[in-house]
C-alpha positions as CSV (number, residue, x, y, z in Angstrom):
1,X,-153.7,172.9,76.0
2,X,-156.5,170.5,75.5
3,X,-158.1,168.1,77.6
4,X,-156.4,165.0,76.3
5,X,-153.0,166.7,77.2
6,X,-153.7,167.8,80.1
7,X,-154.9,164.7,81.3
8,X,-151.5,163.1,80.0
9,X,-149.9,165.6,82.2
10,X,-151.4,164.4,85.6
11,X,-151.3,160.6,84.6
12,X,-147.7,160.9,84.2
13,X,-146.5,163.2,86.8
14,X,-144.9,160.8,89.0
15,X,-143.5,158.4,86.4
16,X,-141.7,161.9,84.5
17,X,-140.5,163.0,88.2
18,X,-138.9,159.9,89.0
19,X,-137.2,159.7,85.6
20,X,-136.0,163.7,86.3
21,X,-134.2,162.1,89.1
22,X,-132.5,159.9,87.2
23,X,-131.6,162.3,84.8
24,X,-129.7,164.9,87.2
25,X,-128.2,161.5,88.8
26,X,-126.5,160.2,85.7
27,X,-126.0,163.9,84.6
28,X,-123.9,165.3,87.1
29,X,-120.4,165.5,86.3
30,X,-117.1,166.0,88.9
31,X,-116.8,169.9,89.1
32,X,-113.2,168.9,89.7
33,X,-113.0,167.5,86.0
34,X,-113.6,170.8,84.1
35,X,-109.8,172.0,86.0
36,X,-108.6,168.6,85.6
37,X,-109.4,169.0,81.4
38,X,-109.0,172.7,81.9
39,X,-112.2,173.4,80.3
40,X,-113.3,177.2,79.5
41,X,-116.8,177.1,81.1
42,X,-119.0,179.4,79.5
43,X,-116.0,179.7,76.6
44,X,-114.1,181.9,79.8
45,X,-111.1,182.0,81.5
46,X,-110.8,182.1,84.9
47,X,-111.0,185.8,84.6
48,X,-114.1,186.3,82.2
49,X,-112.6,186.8,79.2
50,X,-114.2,184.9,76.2
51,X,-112.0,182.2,74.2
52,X,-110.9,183.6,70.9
53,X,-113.1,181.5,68.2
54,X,-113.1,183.8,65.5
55,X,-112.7,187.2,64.0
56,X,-115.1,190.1,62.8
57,X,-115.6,193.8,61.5
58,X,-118.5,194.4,62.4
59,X,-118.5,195.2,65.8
60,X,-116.0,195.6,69.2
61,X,-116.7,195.5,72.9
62,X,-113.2,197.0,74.3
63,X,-113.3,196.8,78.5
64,X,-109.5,196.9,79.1
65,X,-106.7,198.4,78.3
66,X,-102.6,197.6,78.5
67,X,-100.8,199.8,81.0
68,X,-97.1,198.5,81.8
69,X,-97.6,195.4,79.9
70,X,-100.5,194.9,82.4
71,X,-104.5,194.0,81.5
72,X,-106.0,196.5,84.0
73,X,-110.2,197.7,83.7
74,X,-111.2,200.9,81.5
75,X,-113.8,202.4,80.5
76,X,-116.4,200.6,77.9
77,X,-116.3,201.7,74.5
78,X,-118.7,200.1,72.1
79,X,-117.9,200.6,67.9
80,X,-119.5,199.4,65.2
81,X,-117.7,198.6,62.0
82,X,-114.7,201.1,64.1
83,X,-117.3,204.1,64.7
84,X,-117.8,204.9,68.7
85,X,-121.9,204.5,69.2
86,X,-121.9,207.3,71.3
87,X,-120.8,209.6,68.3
88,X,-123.9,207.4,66.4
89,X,-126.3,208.6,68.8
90,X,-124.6,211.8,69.5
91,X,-124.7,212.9,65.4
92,X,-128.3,211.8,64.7
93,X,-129.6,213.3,67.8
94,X,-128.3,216.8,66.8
95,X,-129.5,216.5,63.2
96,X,-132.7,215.6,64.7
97,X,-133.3,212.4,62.8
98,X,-133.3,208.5,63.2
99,X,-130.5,207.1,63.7
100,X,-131.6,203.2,63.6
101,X,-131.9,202.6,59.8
102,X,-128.5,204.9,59.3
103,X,-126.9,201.7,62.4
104,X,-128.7,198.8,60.2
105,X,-127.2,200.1,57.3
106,X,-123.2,200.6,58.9
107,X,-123.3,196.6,60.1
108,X,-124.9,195.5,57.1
109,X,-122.8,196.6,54.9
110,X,-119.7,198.7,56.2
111,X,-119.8,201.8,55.9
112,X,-121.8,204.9,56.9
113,X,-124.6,206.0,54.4
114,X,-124.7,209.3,52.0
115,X,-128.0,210.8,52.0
116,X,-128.9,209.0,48.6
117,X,-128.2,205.3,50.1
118,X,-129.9,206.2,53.2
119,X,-133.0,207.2,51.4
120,X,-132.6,203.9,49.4
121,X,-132.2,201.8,52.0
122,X,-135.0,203.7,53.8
123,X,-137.3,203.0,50.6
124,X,-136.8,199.2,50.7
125,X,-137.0,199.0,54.5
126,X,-140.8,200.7,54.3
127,X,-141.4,198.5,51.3
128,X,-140.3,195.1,53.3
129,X,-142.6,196.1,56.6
130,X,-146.0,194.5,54.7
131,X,-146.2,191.1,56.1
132,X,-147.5,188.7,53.3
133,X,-151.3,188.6,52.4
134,X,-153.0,186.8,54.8
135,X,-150.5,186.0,57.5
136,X,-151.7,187.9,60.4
137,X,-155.2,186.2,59.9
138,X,-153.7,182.6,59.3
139,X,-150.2,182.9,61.9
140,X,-150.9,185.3,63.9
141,X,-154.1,185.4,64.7
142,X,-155.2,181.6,64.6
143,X,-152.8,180.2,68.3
144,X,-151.6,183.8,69.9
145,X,-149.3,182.6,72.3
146,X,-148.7,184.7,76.1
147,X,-145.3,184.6,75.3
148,X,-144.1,187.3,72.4
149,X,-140.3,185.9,71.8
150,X,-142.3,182.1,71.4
151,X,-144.4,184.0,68.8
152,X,-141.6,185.8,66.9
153,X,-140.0,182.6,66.6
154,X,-142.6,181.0,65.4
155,X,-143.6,183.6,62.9
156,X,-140.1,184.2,61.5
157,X,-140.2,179.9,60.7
158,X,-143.5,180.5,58.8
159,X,-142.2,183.0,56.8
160,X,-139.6,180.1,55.4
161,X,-143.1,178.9,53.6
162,X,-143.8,182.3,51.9
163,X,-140.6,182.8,50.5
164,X,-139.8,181.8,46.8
165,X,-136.3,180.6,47.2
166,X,-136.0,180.0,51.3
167,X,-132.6,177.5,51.2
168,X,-130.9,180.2,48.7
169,X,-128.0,180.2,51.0
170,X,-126.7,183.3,48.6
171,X,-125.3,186.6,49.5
172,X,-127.9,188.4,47.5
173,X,-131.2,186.1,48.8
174,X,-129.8,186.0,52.2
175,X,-129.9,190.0,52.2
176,X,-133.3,189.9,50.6
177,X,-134.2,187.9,53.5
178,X,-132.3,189.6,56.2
179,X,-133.8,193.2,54.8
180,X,-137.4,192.2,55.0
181,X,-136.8,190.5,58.5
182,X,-135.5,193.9,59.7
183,X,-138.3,195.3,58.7
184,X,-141.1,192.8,59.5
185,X,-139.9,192.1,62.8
186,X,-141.2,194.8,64.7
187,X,-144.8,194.0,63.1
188,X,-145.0,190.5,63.9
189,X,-143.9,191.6,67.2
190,X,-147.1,194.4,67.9
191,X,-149.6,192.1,65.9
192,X,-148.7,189.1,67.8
193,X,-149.4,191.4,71.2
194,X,-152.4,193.0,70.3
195,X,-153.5,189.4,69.3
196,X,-152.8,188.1,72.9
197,X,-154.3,191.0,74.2
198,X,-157.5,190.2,72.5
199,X,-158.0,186.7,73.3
200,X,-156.8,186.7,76.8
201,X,-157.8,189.6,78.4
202,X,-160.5,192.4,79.4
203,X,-159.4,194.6,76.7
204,X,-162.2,193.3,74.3
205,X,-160.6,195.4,71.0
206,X,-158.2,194.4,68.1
207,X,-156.2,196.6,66.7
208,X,-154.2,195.7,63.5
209,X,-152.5,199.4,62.6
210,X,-150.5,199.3,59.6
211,X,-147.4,200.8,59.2
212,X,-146.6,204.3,57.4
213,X,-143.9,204.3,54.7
214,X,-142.6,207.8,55.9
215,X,-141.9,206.7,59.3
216,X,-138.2,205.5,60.9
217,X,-138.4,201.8,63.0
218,X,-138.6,203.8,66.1
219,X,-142.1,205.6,65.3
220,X,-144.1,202.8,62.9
221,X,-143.2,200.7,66.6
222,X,-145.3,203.5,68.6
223,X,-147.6,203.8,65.7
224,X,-148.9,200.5,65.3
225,X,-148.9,199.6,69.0
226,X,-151.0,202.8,70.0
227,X,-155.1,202.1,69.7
228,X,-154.7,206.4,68.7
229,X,-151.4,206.3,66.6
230,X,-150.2,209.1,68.6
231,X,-146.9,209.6,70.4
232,X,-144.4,212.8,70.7
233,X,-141.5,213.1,68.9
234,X,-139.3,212.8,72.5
235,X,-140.6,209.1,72.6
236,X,-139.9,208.1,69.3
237,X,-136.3,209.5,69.5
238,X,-135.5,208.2,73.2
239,X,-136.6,204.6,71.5
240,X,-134.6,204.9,68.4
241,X,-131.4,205.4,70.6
242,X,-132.5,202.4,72.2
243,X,-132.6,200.2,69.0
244,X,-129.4,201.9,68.0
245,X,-127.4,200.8,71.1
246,X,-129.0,197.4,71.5
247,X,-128.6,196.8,67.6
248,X,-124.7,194.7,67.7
249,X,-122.6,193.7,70.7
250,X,-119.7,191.9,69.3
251,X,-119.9,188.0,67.5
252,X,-119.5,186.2,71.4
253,X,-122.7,187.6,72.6
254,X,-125.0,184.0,73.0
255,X,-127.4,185.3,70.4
256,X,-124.9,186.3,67.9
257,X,-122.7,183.1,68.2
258,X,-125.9,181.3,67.9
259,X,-125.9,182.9,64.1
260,X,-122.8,182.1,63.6
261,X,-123.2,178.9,64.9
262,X,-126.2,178.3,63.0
263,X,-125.2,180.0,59.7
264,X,-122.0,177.6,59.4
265,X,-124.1,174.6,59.4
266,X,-125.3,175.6,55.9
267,X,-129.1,176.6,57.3
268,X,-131.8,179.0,55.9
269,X,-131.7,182.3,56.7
270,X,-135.2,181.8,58.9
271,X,-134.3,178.7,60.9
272,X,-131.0,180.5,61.6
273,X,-133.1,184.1,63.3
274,X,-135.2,181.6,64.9
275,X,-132.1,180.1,66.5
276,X,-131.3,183.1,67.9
277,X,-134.7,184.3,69.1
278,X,-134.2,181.0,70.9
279,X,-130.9,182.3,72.5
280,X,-132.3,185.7,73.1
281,X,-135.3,184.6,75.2
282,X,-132.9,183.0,77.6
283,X,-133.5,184.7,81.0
284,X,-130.1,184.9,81.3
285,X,-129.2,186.8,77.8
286,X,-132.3,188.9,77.1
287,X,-135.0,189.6,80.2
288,X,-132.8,191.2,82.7
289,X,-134.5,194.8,82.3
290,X,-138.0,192.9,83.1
291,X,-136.4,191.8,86.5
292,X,-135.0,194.9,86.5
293,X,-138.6,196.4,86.9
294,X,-139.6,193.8,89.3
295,X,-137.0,195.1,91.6
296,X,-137.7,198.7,91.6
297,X,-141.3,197.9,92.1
298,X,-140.7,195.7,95.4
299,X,-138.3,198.7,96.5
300,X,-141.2,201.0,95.8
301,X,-143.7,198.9,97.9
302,X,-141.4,198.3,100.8
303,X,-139.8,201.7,101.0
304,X,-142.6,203.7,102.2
305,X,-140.5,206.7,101.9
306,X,-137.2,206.5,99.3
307,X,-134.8,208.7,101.3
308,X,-131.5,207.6,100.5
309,X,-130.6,205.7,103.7
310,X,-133.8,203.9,103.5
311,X,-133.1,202.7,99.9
312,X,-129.2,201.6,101.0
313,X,-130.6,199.6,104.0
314,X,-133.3,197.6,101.5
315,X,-130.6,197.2,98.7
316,X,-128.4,195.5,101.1
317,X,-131.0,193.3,102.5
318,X,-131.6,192.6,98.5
319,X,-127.7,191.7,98.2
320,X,-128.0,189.7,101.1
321,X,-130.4,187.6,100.2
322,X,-133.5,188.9,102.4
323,X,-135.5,190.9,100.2
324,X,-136.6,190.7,96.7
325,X,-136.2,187.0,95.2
326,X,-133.8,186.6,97.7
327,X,-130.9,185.7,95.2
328,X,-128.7,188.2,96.0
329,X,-128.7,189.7,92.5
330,X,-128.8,193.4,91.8
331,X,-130.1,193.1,88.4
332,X,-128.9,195.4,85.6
333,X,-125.9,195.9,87.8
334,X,-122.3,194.8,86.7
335,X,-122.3,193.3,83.0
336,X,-120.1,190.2,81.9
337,X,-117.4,191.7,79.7
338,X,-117.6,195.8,80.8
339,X,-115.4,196.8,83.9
340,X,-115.5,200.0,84.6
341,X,-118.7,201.3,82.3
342,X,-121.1,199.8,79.7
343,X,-121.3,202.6,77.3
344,X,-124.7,202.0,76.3
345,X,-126.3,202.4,80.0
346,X,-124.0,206.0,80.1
347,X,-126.1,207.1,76.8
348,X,-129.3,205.6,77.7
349,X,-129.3,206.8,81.2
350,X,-129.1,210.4,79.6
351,X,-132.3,209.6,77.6
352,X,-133.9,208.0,80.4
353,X,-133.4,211.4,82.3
354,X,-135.0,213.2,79.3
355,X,-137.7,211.2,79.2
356,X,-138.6,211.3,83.1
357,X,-138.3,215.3,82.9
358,X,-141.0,215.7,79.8
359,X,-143.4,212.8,81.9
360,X,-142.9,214.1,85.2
361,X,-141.3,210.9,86.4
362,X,-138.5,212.5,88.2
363,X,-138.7,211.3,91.4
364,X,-138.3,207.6,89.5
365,X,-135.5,208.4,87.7
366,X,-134.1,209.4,91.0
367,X,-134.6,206.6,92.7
368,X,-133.5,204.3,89.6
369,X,-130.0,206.5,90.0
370,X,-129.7,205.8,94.2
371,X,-130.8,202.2,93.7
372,X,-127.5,202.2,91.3
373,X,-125.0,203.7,93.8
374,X,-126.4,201.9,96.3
375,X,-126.0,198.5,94.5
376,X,-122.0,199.8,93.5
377,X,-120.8,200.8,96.9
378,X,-122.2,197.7,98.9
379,X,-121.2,195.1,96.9
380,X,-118.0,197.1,96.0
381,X,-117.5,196.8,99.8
382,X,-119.1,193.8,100.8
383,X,-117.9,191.2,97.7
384,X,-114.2,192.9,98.3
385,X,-113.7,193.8,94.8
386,X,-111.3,195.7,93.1
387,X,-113.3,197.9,90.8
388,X,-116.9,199.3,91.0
389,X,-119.8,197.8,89.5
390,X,-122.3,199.8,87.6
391,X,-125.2,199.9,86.0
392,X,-125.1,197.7,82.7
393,X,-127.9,198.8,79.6
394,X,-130.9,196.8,81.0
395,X,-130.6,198.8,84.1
396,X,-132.1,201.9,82.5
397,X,-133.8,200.1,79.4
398,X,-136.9,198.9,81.1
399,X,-137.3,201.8,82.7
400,X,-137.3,203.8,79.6
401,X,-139.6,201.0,77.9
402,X,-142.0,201.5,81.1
403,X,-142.2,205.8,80.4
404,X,-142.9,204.9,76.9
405,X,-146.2,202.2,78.1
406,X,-145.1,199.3,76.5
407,X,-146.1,196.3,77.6
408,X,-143.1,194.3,80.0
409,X,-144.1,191.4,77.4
410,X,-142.3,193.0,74.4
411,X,-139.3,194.3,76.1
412,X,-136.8,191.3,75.3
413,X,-138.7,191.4,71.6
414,X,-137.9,195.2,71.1
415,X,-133.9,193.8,72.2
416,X,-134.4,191.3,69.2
417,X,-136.0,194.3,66.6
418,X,-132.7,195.3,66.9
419,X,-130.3,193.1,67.4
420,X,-131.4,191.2,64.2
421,X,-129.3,194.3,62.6
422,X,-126.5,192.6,64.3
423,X,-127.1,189.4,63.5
424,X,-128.0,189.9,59.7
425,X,-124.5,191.4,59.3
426,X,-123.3,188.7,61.3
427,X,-124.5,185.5,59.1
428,X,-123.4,187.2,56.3
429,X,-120.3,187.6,57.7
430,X,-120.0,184.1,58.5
431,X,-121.0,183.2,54.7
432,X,-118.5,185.2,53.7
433,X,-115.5,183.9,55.7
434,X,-116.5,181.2,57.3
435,X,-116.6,178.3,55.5
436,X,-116.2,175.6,58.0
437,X,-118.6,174.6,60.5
438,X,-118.0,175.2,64.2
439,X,-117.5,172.3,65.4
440,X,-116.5,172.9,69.4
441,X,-114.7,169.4,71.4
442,X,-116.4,168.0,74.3
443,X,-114.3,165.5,76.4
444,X,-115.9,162.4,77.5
445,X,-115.5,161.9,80.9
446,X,-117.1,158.4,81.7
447,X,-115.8,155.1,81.8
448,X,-116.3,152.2,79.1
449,X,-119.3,149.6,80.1
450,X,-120.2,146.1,79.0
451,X,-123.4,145.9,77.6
452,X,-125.7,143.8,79.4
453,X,-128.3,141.9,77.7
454,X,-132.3,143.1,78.8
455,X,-132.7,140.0,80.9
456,X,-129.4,140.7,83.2
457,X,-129.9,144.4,84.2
């Protein structure tokens, strides 16, 4: 910020707060009004579950099931294209390779790769990681910004200027595109750090690593964000599972219908990723494992010793508003469409386990695992409900992110390296099949006025 703006800033402070007030004034609508209307807040029912605004194959969130003609909780299964994730992870884990690239490959393009289109796709995706000449120099380099999703954004819309045919709005350019964001994404994410890192801290080094064409996603991530290039092959697998389970979460997610939303208006492929970077960085949608860490460190500084009745007596102080930010939230606790389970914090808190064991982080990963009871059977008891809550996938995600010493500033970006996966298969999708654009009602709720001439008001 220069001088000039900042000066702006203080001169019109108290002009801009005044006109705030008038803006939440005349901005407040009857909470009565959205019954009266019967309007789906959040596109929910009463109950949580999302309005039906369109259909998909690519992925499916299931978190009930019919018993006696009744909706009752059940455990959350997670499929892409109709394949359980856990069997994804399960598979490549015991054949010992990446699973990420086989994932991309499944949403992009339905089906589940032979070893000849695997190593295909695997070809193009190392070709696609080189950024074009000269951008980390004149993007990245020239305004670093302290925020890493701000920066992706901003990187994916430059790109719209390197590309040949950028409006192409084609199945075959919109996969061009969609294949080399895939791939570039995780290097604008590490360049853009280590950029930060230079020109706003003690570090005093810069270091541009570039990616090897043998490597998965998973290890060119750790490769390129390491000053020593070094990691063991534990990390890199326990982050590919990762990518693989954050990769697709059905079309109703806020990212995802942002793409769709987006994609039906007729938009570039760019403008429509940057749209749902947008959504992503949302507090709400994508940084819950970074409060999640917050949290675990307060407990860690206030609970001198971590028995377990010491940890239940500061959780519910956290639930009941005393401790923490004094919200009341348990984050990375409970999830907006799973009942009884999220599927991808069962798998990831195996990994996490893993993971503490080879650093010698057990004691963490046991507290991480009271904090989570403690959090289920309080509010369980105290909110009255009728099924458990536990631990959704950012729960054990930062955790795992925080064993593997990356920085807390790229854990929502390593959520968007893979979820563009999802969202690639989703535009397409949406080019496809959609061929309207959505196009939601609002109702206007206030009344007619005569306008007054400037002299009368």
């Amino acid at each position: 910020m220069d001088f000039k703006e900042a000066d702006l800033i203080v001169k019109y402070s108290h002009k801009i707060s005044s006109l705030a007030k008038l803006t939440v004034q005349n901005n407040n609508i009857e909470q009565s009004l959205y019954e009266k209307y019967d309007v789906k807040r959040g596109l929910r029912d009463a109950n949580g579950k999302g309005v039906l605004c369109g259909l998909t194959e690519i992925s499916e969130v299931t978190a009930w099931k019919k018993e006696n003609g009744q909706r009752v909780p059940a455990e959350g299964v997670l499929c892409y294209r109709g394949y359980n994730v856990k069997d994804l992870v399960k598979n490549t884990v015991e054949e010992n390779r990446f699973g990420f690239e086989e994932t991309a490959y499944l949403l992009l393009f339905g089906k589940l790769p032979n070893q000849t289109e695997l190593n295909d796709f695997s070809e193009i995706m190392s070709e696609f990681r080189s950024l074009p000449r000269n951008f980390v120099r004149d993007v990245i380099m020239k305004q670093p910004s302290k925020d890493m999703m701000n920066m992706l954004a901003r990187c994916v819309l430059n790109l719209y200027s390197y590309d040949p045919d950028p409006d192409n709005v084609s199945i075959p350019n919109v996969l061009r595109q969609s294949l080399a964001l895939i791939a570039q994404l995780p290097m604008l994410a590490a360049y853009s750090y280590r950029a930060y890192r230079y020109y706003n801290t003690d570090d005093g080094s810069l270091v541009i690593h570039k990616p090897v064409s043998e490597y998965s996603t998973a290890q060119n991530i750790l490769h390129v964000l390491r000053k020593d290039n070094s990691f063991t092959d534990l990390e890199a697998k326990v982050l590919d599972v990762c990518l693989t389970l954050h990769a697709d979460h059905g079309g109703g997610n806020a990212s995802t219908f942002t793409t769709h939303l987006a994609t039906s208006t007729g938009t570039d492929t760019y403008s429509s990723t940057a749209a749902s970077l947008g959504s992503l960085k949302g507090p709400k949608h994508g940084g819950a494992n970074v409060k999640v860490m917050q949290m675990l460190e307060n407990i860690k500084e206030n609970v001198k010793k971590p028995n377990r009745a010491a940890v239940y007596d500061y959780v519910e102080k956290i639930i009941d508003k005393k401790a923490f930010d004094k919200t009341g939230l348990v984050y990375g606790i409970g999830h907006a469409v799973y009942t009884l389970s999220d599927p991808r914090a069962e798998v990831l808190e195996i990994y996490a386990g893993k993971l503490a064991k080879a650093k010698g982080l057990e004691e963490d990963f046991e507290l991480y695992e009271t904090v989570a009871k403690a959090a289920s059977e309080i509010m369980t008891e105290k909110k009255n409900l009728h099924k458990p809550l536990t631990p959704n996938v950012d729960f054990y995600s930062g955790f795992v992110y925080s064993m593997l010493n990356l920085p807390a500033s790229l854990y929502t970006p390593l959520f968007a390296i893979a979820r563009i996966a999802g969202w690639s298969a989703h535009r397409m999708e949406e080019l496809v099949c959609g061929g309207k654009i959505i196009r939601p009602a609002y109702e206007c709720v206030i009344d007619r006025k005569e306008y007054l001439p400037l002299e009368k008001r």
